[in-house]
N, C-alpha and C positions, 0 to 999 in steps of 0.2 A: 504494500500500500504506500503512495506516495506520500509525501509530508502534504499538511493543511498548507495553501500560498499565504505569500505574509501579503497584508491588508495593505490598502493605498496608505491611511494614517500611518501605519510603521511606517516605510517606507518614505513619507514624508518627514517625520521626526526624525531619521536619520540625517537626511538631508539640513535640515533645521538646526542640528548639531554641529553639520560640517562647516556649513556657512560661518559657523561666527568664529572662523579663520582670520589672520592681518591679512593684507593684502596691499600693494603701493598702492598710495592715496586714498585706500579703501574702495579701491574702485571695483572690487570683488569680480572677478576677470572668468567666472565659470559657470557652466553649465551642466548637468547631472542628468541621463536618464538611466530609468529601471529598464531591464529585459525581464517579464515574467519567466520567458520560456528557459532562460537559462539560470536563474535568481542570480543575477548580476548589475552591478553599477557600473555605468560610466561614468569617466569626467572629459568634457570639453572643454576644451578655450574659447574664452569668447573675446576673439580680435578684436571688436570694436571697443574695446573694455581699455587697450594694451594703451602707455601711458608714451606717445612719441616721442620725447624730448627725452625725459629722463630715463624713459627706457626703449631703447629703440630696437635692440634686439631680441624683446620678448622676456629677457633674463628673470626682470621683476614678475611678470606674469606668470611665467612657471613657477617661479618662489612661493606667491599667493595660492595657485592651484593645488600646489604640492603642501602646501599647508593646511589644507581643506579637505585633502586625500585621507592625511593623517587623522584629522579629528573625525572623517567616516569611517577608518579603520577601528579606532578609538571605540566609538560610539557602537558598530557591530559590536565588539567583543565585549561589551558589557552588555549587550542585549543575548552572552551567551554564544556568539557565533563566530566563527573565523573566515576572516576577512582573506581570498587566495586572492592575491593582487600582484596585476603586469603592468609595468609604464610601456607606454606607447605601444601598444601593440596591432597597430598597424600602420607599419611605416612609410605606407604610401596616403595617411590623411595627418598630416600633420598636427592636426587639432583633435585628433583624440589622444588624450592626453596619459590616461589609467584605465584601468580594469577593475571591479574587485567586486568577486565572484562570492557568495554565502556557501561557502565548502565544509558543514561538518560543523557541531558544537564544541565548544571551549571545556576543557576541564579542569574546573578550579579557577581562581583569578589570576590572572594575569597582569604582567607591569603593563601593558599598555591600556587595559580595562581599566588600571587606576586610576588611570588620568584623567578616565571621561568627566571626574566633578571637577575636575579644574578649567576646561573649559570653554563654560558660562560664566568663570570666574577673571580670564583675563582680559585685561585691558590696556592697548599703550597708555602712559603714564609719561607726558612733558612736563612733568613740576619735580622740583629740585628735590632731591635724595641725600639721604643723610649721609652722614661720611664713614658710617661703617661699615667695617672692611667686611666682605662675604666669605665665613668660614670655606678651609679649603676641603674640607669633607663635602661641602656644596658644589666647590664650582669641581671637583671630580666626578661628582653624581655627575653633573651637566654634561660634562664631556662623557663619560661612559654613554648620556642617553643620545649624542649627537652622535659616536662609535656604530648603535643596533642600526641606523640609520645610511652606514656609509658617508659620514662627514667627520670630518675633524674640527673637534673645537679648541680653541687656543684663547688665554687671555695677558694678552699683552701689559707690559710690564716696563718699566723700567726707562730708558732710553726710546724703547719702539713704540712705549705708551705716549710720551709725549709728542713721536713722529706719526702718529698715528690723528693724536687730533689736530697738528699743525693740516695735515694732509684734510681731514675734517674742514677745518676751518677755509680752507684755501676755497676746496669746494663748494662750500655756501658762499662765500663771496664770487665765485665763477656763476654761482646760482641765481646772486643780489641782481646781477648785472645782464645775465640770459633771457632774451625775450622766451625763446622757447620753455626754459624754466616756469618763467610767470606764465605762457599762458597755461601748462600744467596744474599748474595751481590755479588760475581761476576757473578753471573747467572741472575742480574735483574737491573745491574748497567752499562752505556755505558762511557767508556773512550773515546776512539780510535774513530778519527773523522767520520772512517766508520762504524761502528755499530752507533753512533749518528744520523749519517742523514740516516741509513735504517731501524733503529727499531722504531715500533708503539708501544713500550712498554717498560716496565722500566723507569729507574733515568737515565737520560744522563744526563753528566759534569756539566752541567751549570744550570742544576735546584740546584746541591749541597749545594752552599752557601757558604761563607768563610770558612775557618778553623776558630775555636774556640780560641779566643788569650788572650781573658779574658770575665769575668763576668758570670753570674748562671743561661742564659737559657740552658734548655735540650735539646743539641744539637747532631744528631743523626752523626757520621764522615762517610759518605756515600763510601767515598774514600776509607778506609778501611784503609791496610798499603801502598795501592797505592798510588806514586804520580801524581799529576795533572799540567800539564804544568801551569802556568800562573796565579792561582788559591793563591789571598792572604789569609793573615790573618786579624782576624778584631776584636774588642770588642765588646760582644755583652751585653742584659740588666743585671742590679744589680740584678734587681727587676722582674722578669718575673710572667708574669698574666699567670694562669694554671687553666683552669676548667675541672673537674673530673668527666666523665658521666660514670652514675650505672643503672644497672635493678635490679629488685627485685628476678628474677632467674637467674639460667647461664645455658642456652639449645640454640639448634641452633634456636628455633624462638625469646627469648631472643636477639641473637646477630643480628637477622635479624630487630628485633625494633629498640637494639641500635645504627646499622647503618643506619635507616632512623630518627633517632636523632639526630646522629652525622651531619647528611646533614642537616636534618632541622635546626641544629643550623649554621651551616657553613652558607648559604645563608643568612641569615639575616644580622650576623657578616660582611660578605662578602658587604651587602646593605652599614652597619651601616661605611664603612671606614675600617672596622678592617682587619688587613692580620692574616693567621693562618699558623700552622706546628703542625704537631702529636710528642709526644713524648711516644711513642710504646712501648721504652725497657725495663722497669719493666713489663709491663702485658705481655712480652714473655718467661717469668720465672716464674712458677709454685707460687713459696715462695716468689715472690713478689707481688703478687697483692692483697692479703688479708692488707697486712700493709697501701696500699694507699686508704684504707678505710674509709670513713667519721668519726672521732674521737668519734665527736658527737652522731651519731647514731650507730656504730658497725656495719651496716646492709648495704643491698647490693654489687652487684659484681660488680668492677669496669671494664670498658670494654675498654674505651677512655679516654685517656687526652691529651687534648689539651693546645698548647703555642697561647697566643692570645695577639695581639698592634696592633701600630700603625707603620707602616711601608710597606715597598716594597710588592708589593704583589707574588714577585717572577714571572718566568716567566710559561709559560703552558709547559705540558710534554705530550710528545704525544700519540695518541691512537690509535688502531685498527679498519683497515675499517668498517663501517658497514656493510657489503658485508660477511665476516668474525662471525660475534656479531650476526646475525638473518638470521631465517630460516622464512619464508611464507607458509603457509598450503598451497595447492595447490587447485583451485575449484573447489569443487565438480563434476560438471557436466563436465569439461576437462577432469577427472579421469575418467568419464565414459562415455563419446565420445560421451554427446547429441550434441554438437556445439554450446549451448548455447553462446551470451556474454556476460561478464557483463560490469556493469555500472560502471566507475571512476567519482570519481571526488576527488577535494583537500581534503574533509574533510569529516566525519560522518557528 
């Protein structure tokens, strides 16, 4: 006897899970359908999503997509099920992006199960962070969870910590002064109370964060040369924690590991207390990302780096219906007008 098919609502709250991925600009860059006939998810790209200027080679896009893979892997396996997932697997449509087929239930919990209550829980966080140092029992965790994932995580230190936000800072000022940059930003960034409360998408005002009024985190000015009603200024840390994830190639399945890395590590951090923010601008210029390369090894591309403390975790930025995000194969036997019905229930 076959299994009961899992319901459109499952099915949907998977998806629902997946979504509240980061994404550049939040511009949530995917699209999802169910196969009944084979109980399997897609993920798509959705090009018109992909952010031109600052990312022009799709890099960002698959970062976000692969980030969203992760929390549907995530989200299966606490729903008890095992996620059999292939990136790209078919290499002549460029936009399909993953596979990840319901093969078999889980037994027992899992470290990737754990993570599903984290998150709903994370959120970039642009307000200044305290200056205490992250236990190194934490930032090992982190990197072992970037490791199951095929990336390498590294946090810069010392000498390449400081080269690291010079290289930052260069880049936002290439950014202050790039028309392309700005119009990024105003195509993905909500001022004006009415775009606020009717977009499912982008940076509205108040995810922003102060302005920058002193101190050496890499702080991305969302505002642009806009200004922001009401919107202070603030000191943010001396000292900011930055960890620097690498794959050992740069290809769009590359970038699809490194964004279910980047999540993998995000949810833990997210468990562990920690709030996070991306600091994007150097990997959006060609001649900068080879330099925020691990000193030590020469090797690898750097794909993400992350600002990581202790502090606010910022608030959530909103998303696109799921109504919107996934399509449903349609049953078989409806297509072909035996009358059959099928069976719902909550779950696989």
């Amino acid at each position: 006897m076959s299994r009961p098919a899992p319901s459109d609502e499952w099915v949907a709250a998977l998806v629902h899970d997946a979504v509240a991925a980061p994404s550049m600009h939040n511009t949530q860059p995917w699209h999802f359908r169910y196969l009944r006939r084979g109980r399997a998810f897609e993920e798509w790209a959705d090009f018109e999503r992909a952010v031109p200027h600052s990312g022009p080679d799709t890099r960002g896009l698959h970062l976000g997509c692969g980030a969203a893979l992760l929390n549907l892997r995530a989200a299966i396996v606490h729903e008890g099920r095992h996620p059999e997932t292939l990136l790209l697997p078919d290499l002549t449509d460029r936009a399909l992006l993953a596979s990840a087929r319901l093969a078999g239930r889980t037994h027992g919990q899992s470290s990737l199960g754990a993570l599903y209550p984290a998150i709903r829980q994370r959120h970039s966080s642009r307000y200044p962070f305290e200056e205490r140092q992250i236990p190194e029992a934490v930032r090992e965790a982190l990197g072992a969870a970037a490791r199951v994932e095929g990336a390498a995580l590294t946090f810069p230190a010392s000498w390449h910590l400081w080269e690291v936000l010079e290289l930052v800072q260069e880049a936002e000022t290439r950014n202050i002064t790039d028309r392309g940059s700005d119009q990024d930003l105003a195509r993905w960034t909500r001022i004006d109370a009415l775009s606020v409360s009717t977009a499912d998408d982008g940076v509205p005002h108040d995810a922003f964060g102060p302005r920058k009024r002193g101190g050496r985190a890499p702080m991305r000015d969302f505002a642009g040369p806009r200004q922001v009603a009401g919107r202070h200024a603030a000191d943010f840390e001396q000292a900011p924690q930055l960890a620097l994830l690498s794959t050992d190639h740069d290809n769009p399945e590359d970038w699809l590991r490194a964004g279910q890395a980047m999540e993998r590590v995000l949810l833990p951090a997210t468990r562990e207390g920690l709030a996070s923010s991306f600091a994007t601008q150097p990997l959006e210029w060609a001649d900068q990302r080879r330099p925020l390369r691990d000193p030590m090894t020469g090797t690898g591309y750097p794909q993400v780096l992350l600002r990581l403390g202790y502090g606010p975790r910022g608030p959530g930025t909103p998303r696109r219906p799921v109504s919107e995000v996934l399509d449903i194969e349609p049953w078989p036997w409806a297509v072909h007008g035996t009358g059959e019905v099928p069976v719902l229930v909550p779950g696989p």
